[in-house]
Every structure is written in C-alpha cells, then in structure tokens.
VONUMI-683421 format. One record per residue (C-alpha): residue in three letters; x, y, z. Coordinates in steps of 0.05 Angstrom, whole numbers, plus 5000, padded with zeros to 4 digits. Example, Ala and Ser with C-alpha at 12.3 -4.5 7.8 and 13.67 -1.06 7.14 Angstrom:
residues 2
ALA524649105156/SER527349795143/
***
This chain:
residues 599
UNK013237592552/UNK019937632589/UNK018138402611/UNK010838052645/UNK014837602684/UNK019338162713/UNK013438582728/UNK009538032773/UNK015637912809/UNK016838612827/UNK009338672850/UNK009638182899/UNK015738432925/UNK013739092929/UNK008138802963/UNK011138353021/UNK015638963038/UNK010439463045/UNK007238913099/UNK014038863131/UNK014439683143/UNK006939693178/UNK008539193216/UNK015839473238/UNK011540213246/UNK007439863290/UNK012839523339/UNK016540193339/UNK010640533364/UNK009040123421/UNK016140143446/UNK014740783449/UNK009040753484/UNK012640333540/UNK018740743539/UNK014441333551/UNK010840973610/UNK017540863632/UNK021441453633/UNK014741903656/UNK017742463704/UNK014242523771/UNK014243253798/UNK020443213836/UNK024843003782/UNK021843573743/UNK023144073793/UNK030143753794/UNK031543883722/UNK028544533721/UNK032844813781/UNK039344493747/UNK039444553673/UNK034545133671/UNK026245273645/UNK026345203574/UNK023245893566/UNK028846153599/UNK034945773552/UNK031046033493/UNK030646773517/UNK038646823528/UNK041046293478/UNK043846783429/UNK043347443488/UNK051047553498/UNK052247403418/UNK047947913390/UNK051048433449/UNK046048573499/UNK050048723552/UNK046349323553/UNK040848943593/UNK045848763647/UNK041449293695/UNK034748903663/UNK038448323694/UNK040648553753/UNK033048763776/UNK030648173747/UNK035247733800/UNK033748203855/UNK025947993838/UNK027747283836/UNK030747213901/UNK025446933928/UNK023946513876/UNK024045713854/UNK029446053794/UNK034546083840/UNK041746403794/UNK040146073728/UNK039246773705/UNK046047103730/UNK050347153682/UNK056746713687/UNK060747293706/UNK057547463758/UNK058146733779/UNK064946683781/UNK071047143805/UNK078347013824/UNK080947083894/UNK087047363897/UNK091247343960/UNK093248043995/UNK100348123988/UNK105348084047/UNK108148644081/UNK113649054041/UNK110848793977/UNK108349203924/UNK103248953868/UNK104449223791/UNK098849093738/UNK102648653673/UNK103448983608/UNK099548563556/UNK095748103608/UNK088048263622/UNK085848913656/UNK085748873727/UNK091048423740/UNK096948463785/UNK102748053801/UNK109248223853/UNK114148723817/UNK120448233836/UNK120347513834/UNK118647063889/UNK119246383901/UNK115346003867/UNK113045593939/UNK113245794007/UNK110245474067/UNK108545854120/UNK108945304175/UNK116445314163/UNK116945754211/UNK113545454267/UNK118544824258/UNK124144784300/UNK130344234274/UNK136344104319/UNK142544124288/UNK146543854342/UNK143443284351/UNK145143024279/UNK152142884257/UNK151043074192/UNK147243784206/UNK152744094258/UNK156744314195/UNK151444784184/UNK152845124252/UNK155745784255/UNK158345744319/UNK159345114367/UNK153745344423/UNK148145384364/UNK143444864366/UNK136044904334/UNK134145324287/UNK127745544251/UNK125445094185/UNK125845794144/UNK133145884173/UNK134845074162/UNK131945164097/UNK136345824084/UNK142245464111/UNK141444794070/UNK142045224004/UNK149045514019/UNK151944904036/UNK149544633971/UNK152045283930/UNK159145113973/UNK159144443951/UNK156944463870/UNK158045283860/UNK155445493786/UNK159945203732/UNK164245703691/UNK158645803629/UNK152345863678/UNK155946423720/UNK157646803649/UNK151246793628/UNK148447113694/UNK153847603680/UNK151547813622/UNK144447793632/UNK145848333690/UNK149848733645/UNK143348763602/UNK140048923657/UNK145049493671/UNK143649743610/UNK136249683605/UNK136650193670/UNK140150653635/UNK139051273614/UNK137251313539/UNK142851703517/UNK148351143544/UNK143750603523/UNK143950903454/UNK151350783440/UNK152250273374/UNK157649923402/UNK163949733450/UNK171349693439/UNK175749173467/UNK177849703522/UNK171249853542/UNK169749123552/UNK176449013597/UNK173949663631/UNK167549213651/UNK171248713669/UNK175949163717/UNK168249523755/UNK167449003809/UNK174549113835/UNK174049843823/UNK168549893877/UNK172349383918/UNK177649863922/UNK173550493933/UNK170350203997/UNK175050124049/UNK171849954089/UNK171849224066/UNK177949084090/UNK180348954157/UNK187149294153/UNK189949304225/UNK195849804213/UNK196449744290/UNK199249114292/UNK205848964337/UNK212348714302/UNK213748054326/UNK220347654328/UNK220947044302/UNK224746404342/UNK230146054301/UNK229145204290/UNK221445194305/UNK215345554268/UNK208245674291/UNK204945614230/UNK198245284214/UNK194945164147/UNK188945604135/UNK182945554080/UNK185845564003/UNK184045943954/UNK176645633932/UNK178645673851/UNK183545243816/UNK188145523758/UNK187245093684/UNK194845123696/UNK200845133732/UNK201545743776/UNK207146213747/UNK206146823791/UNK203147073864/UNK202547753880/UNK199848093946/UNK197848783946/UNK201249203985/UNK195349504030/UNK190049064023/UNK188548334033/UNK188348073963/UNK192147513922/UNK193947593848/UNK194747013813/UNK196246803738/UNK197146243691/UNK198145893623/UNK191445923617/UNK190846683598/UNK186546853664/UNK188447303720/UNK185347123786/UNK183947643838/UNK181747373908/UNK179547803975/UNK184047454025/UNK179147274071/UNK178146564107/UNK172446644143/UNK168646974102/UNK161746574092/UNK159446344052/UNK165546214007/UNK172746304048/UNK177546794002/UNK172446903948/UNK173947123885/UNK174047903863/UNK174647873788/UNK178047463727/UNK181547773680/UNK181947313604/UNK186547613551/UNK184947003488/UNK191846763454/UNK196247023504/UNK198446533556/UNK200946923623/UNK207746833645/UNK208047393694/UNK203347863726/UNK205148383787/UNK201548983824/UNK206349623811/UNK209250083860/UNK206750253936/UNK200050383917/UNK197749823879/UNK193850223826/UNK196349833768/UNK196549133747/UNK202348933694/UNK201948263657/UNK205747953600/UNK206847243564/UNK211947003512/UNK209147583470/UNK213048183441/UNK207648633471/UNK205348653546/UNK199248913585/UNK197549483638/UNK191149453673/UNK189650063712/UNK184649883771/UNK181950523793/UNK179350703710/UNK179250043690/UNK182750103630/UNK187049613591/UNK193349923564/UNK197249513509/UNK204349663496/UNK206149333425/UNK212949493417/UNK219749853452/UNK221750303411/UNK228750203381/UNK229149513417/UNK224449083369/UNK229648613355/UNK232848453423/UNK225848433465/UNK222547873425/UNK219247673485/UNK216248043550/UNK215147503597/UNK221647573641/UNK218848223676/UNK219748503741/UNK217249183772/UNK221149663825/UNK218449783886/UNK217450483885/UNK213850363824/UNK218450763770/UNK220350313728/UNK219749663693/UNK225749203678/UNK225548643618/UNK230948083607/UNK231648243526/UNK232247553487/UNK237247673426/UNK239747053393/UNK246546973438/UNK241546893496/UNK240747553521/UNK246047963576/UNK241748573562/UNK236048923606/UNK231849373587/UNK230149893634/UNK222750233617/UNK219150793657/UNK212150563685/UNK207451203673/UNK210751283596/UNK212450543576/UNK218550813544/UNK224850623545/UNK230150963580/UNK236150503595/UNK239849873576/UNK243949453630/UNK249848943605/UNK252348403639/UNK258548003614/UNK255747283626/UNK255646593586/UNK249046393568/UNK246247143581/UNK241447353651/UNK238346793692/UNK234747283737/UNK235347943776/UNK231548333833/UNK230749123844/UNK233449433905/UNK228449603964/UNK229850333933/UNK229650333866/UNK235550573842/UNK238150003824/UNK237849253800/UNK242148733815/UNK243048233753/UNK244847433758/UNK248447113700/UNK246746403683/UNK254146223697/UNK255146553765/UNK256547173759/UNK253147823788/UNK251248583774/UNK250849113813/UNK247749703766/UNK244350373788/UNK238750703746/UNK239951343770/UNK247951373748/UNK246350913685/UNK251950503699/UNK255349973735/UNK257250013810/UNK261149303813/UNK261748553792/UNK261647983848/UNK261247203836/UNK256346763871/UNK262346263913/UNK261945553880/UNK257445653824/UNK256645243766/UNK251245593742/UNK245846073760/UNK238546013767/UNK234846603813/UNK235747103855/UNK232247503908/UNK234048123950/UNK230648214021/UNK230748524091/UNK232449334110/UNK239049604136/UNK243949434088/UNK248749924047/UNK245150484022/UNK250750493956/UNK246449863934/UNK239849943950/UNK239749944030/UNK237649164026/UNK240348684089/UNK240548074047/UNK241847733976/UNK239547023963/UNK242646643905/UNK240745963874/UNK244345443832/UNK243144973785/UNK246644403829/UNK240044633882/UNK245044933931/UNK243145713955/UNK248246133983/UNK245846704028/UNK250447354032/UNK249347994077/UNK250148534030/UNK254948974075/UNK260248494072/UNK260248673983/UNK262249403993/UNK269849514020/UNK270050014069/UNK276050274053/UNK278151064051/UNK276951343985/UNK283551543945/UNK279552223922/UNK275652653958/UNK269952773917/UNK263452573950/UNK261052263875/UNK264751633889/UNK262850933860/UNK263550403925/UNK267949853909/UNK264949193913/UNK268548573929/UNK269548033876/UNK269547463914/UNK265147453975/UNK264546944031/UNK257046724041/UNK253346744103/UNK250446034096/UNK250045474042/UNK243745094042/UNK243844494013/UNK236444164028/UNK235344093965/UNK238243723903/UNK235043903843/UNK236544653809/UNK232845213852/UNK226945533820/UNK223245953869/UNK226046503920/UNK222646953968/UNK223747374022/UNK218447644076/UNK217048284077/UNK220048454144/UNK226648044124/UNK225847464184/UNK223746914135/UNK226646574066/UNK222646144022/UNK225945773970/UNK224245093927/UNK225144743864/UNK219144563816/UNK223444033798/UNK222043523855/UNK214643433895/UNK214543803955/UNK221144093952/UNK220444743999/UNK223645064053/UNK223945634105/UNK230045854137/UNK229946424197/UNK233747114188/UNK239047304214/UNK241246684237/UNK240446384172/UNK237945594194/UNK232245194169/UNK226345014196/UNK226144334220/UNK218744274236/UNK215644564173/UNK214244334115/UNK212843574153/UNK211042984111/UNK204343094101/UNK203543774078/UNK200443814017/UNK205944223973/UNK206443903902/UNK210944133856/UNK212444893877/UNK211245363817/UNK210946093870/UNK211046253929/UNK209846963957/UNK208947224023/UNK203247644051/UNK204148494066/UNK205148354139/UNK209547814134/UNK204147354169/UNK200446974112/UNK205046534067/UNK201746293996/UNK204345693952/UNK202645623883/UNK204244863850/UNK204044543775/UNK196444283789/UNK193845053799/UNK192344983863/UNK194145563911/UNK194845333984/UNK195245954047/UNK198945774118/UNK198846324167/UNK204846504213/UNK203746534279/UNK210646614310/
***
C-alpha cells in the first residue's frame, strides 16, 4: 500500500516537470527568434567579415593545407593570387610567408656581414661587435665645451671649443675610464679572456699543447714589455740633449703627473732604466710595477707596462742589470732570488749559492754593478754578517767573498762606476775599499764622527781610477748626520817605495769630509746620487717629509725645495731619472710621486 503511494507521487511529479521543460523549450526558442532578428547581417557587414576573417569555403580548403605538406601547391597558389588580383578575395589566400618578411638594414661602409652558425638560414649579423645603440643625429650636434666650467677639462688644448656629439660622446667615456679605471679582478679577467682568444687563433698544433709550466706563465706575463722594448720607436729618447749646469741654493723644479697606480705597500725600491723612460718599482706586496714614463700621455699619464706577482714572496729589492737593461733581478727575505729576462721572457730562479747555504739565509740586501758583471749579497750568519758574497750575473755562481772587520757586521755598500770594485760600510763606522778583479782589499777608512753606520752611496765621474774613478762618497749615520767626502782626498799620493807598476794605493785612515749635513735628526735611510753627479738626495723614513737635495760640487742644500707643502710622506726611495732630469720619490703609503728638474 506504501509502494501505491510512492508511485502517485512520482507521477505527478514527473508530470509537472515535463510541463515545466515545454514551456522553458518554448521561451528559449523565441529568444531565439528575437536574437536572430537582432543580430541579422546586412550586406555590408557580410562583405566586412568575409574580406577580414575569410569565405568559409576558403578556411575549410586550407585548414589542414600546410599540415598535411602541400607546399607543393605553392605554384597552384601563386597563379591562383595572380587570378585574384582583381578580385573581392583580396590576400586571404597568400600564404603567411609571403605576408610577412624582415627588413634588414644595409650595413655601413667598412662593415662586413657573416651568416651565424646554428641561427636560421639566411641570416646575417656584423662579424665584430657594435654598439648596441647609435644615433645618427649625434653627429649633426654641436656642444661647446668652453662655455661650461665643468666640460673644459675635456679640452685637449686651451683654443678648442665645440665639438661634435659623437666626439663629446667619445670624450665623456675617457674621462670616466680616468676617473673609475677597471678594478684589479675585472681587468684580469679581460686578460685572460684575450689569452683565450690568443689561443683560439692559433694554429692547431700550439693550441694542442696539454699544459703550461710556471715559466711559461711568467713568460706571458713578460710579452707586453717584450714588444714594448722591440719598438723603439715608442720612446722619445732625445740622446741630443745639452748638459746643463746646475746653480747652487735655488732649484727649478716643478712637480709633474705621479705614477697613476698605488703599491699595497710601502715602496722599497725605484729603478730607472738606463735607455728608456720607464720606472721599476716593488713592494711587500709581491708585485713588480713597470710604468712608461710618460706624463702626457692620454688617456692615462705614465701608464702602466706590466705587473709582475711572485705569491709568498714579499719583494725587498728589485733592479734592472747592467747598461743594457735586459734583465730584471728581484729578491725578498728568501734564501732564493729571481732573474727575469725581458727580451725571452723567462723567469730564472736561483735556489741556492753553492757552498754558502749557511751564511746567505736571506737574499734581500742585493745590489748589481753597473757594468752588469756581477751581483753582490750582504750574507746574514748569526754574528750579523761582515761577509759579501760576490756572484757572476750570466752564471749565478759564486765567485768571491769580501770581509770587513766591523761590530754588528755590513750596514750597506755601493759598486764603483767601474765595476771592479765595491766599497763596504760597517754598522759601526767603518769602511772598505775591496776590488773584484785583485780579490782583495785595497784599504780601510773611518766615516769622521760616527757612531754608527746606516748607508752609503757612491756618485759623480773623475775621481781616482785605483777605486773605481767615482768623484764622490756619501755616508749616513744613525745620529741623521751625512758626511760627504771627495774620493781623491782617500788615496795618498805619495811616491811608491817599489817600482813595480802592481802597486796597491794607500788609502788614508782618517779622512776630513767635504761637508756635514745635519738637516736631519732621525738615522738616514735613503741616499742617491744623479746620474751626472750635480745633485744628492738623501732622507730618513723615520720622520714625514724628511728629504733633501744638496748641489755638487759645492756641497749646500737647497733652500727652496722640498717647501712645506710638498707632498713627501715618509720617504721609503728615491731614485733619479737616466738624464738626471726627472727625480722619483717612493713613501710608506705606496705612492710614487715624479718632479722634473728644470735647472
């Protein structure tokens, strides 16, 4: 009875539903019927549709035409749109790539087009790298750089006035690359992207080499100077040049652009080369400097040649050897030193002197001889030294030993302008006279009033040819005074007892100085003479701005140089320049400061 209840209800359910749906059909299909009297195209909008999205005979025919690859109809096509020109169809036939191309610009003048492995067929691109924007109307702008304060330091001369935008432009970047140059890691990676580059070029047979030794890479290193030095034409040596004299009491000298780079220590040695204009320079910091002496050079004054890092081995010393500059020898408070040869490049380590191990525990106290021979080290036993070991240049062997009878051992020493010979400084006053050639001892003098020895530096032509033909000896104290002696007064000129001609000279004991300077008052460090002999250069590191020149032979002291303001520091070396005109100074914050002499 239950189940006939359920079954009427779902009857007239089913029922009233059914009456809904007809009724819903029929309000469905007369919106219809309105929307369709509604939206009824006229002609025009037909035609409009038609010429934009197409006939749909047409989108049927080439729905699936390029997917089923018949491209083979592309001449069916091409007669088909010749027919239709004339046509309501207008392109919607034409296939899209026929629509559509790229224009690519002609290249400029000088500029060669080269298609790009892997990109599509047909395509071409500039075989070097171009800016990535250029304006063309840059060059029809004209910008006056006089008339703005801050644009005349982009001048090259003082008459120059406007300039092109392309120039302005040009001009802008260098000052900016003056100002914030690359930083140390950006400029070694450029380095070694070219050396990939180098390589890439090569020929297969080099570029198949598994690796490099340490020389080879210090040979790398050493290229850019090497075709420096081949091109002489790079340097503006005026050999004709006029020997000047210099006036006692006043200078001309005038400050000229430093050197652009700034040692990561103090500076510990200078070194010009003796025919061209460049500096050598060293540090703590394990880098040699080389810099083309060159202040107007644009657009960075005295830039830098090359950089030389040897890792763990902080420089004390570094010189150029003999007349010809060929050869680079540097050394820190190592048992082993280093020769650089310029014109190969290659990087010779010497380890060890042979039968000397024990005294030469250290190589930094180094000096070459001027006629590039031999090499001279102070040796470093435990008493403090006294001992000098005398090495030849092209071997690196050992070939002598000097002794000097001194407390405390050898505070310094200098070769003569031959040598021949070196002349030795104790650390309590006295002095050696000792010839290579005889391997022995020509005489003993005392520095007069010395408490205690610090440098000493030999300089000027014309002295006695027994010791080394040098005009002048220079020797500094601990108490900062420097006594000046004129090396003819050392030898006695009187008759020799034998007449053999293989005589030793005598050499006074106890000579009178030329002149005592006493401007300073802390222990003298640094000692130079020019290289004509008319100027003396000596300081102490010990006191800021403690420098001074004196004028030879009349041995006084410039009284209008250095002046208050003249930015010295703490002297560290000083050296003067091949012609006796440029003077460089080297202080405890790495900075290296040029003045040139005028007269």
């Amino acid at each position: 009875m239950s189940t006939g209840r359920q079954d009427d209800i779902s009857d007239d359910s089913f029922t009233g539903f059914e009456d809904d749906v007809e009724s819903s059909d029929a309000e469905v299909t007369e919106a219809n019927h309105s929307a369709t009297a509604i939206l009824e195209k006229d002609e025009e909008e037909a035609e409009l549709e038609r010429l934009v999205l197409g006939s749909r005979a047409a989108f049927r025919e080439h729905l699936f035409k390029d997917d089923f690859g018949l491209d083979a109809e592309a001449g069916e096509e091409e007669e088909d749109l010749a027919a239709g020109e004339g046509q309501d169809g207008g392109l919607e036939d034409v296939a899209d790539s026929s629509l559509f191309f790229i224009d690519t610009p002609a290249p400029p003048p000088g500029k060669e087009l080269a298609p790009v492995k892997g990109g599509a067929s047909g395509e071409l691109v500039e075989a070097h790298d171009v800016p990535a924007w250029e304006d063309s109307d840059d060059e029809r702008l004209t910008i006056s750089l006089a008339s703005v304060s801050r644009l005349r330091k982009l001048r090259i001369s003082e008459a120059e006035d406007t300039v092109s935008g392309t120039e302005y432009a040009r001009r802008l970047r260098q000052q900016y690359q003056r100002l914030y140059p690359h930083p140390s890691w950006a400029q070694e990676a450029m380095n070694r992207l070219s050396k990939r580059r180098r390589r890439s070029s090569a020929s297969s047979s080099a570029s198949s080499r598994s690796g490099a030794s340490d020389e080879e890479d210090d040979e790398t290193s050493a290229l850019p100077l090497e075709r420096f030095l081949r091109d002489a034409s790079s340097f503006a040596v005026d050999g004709s040049r006029k020997k000047r004299k210099l006036r006692p009491e006043t200078l001309g000298i005038q400050r000229t652009r430093d050197i652009p780079d700034t040692l990561k220590g103090p500076v510990n040695s200078l070194s010009f080369h003796p025919h061209y204009p460049i500096l050598l320079s060293s540090s703590t910091s394990s880098i040699l400097h080389i810099h083309h002496i060159a202040p107007t050079a644009h657009p960075t004054p005295n830039p830098s040649l090359t950089s030389v890092q040897l890792k763990g081995t902080p420089i004390r010393r570094s010189e150029f050897v003999g007349p010809d500059g060929n050869e680079i020898i540097f050394a820190g408070r190592r048992k082993f030193f280093h020769s650089w040869h310029l014109p190969s490049g290659v990087v010779q380590k010497v380890t060890q002197i042979q039968g000397h191990r024990l005294e030469q525990k250290t190589t930094e106290r180094f000096r070459t001889s001027p006629c590039g021979r031999y090499l001279a080290l102070i040796a470093s036993d435990r008493k403090g030294g006294g001992m000098l070991n005398v090495l030849a240049v092209a071997t690196k062997q050992w070939i002598a030993q000097a002794r000097i009878d001194s407390r405390g051992g050898i505070a310094d020493f200098a070769w003569w302008r031959t040598g021949d010979g070196v002349t030795i400084l104790g650390r309590d006053g006295a002095v050696l006279e000792w010839s290579v050639v005889s391997r022995r001892a020509v005489g003993t003098w005392r520095d007069s009033g010395s408490i205690g020895g610090t440098v000493i530096a030999l300089g000027g032509r014309g002295g006695p040819a027994e010791i080394g033909s040098d005009r002048w000896v220079a020797v500094g104290s601990t108490s900062g005074i420097l006594n000046i002696y004129d090396r003819s007064v050392l030898v006695d000129r009187a008759p020799p007892k034998s007449s053999s001609a293989d005589v030793t000279p005598a050499i006074r004991p106890l000579p009178e100085p030329n002149r005592v300077f006493e401007q300073l008052t802390t222990p003298v460090t640094v000692v130079a003479f020019s290289p004509d002999g008319q100027l003396l250069a000596f300081g102490s590191e010990m006191k800021k701005d403690a420098l001074r020149l004196a004028h030879l032979p009349t041995c006084t002291v410039y009284r209008n140089w250095p002046t208050e303001k003249t930015p010295l520091g703490r002297v560290t070396a000083v050296s003067f320049g091949r012609q006796s005109d440029l003077l460089a100074v080297g202080n405890d914050k790495g900075k290296i400061r040029l003045w040139e002499i005028l007269g």
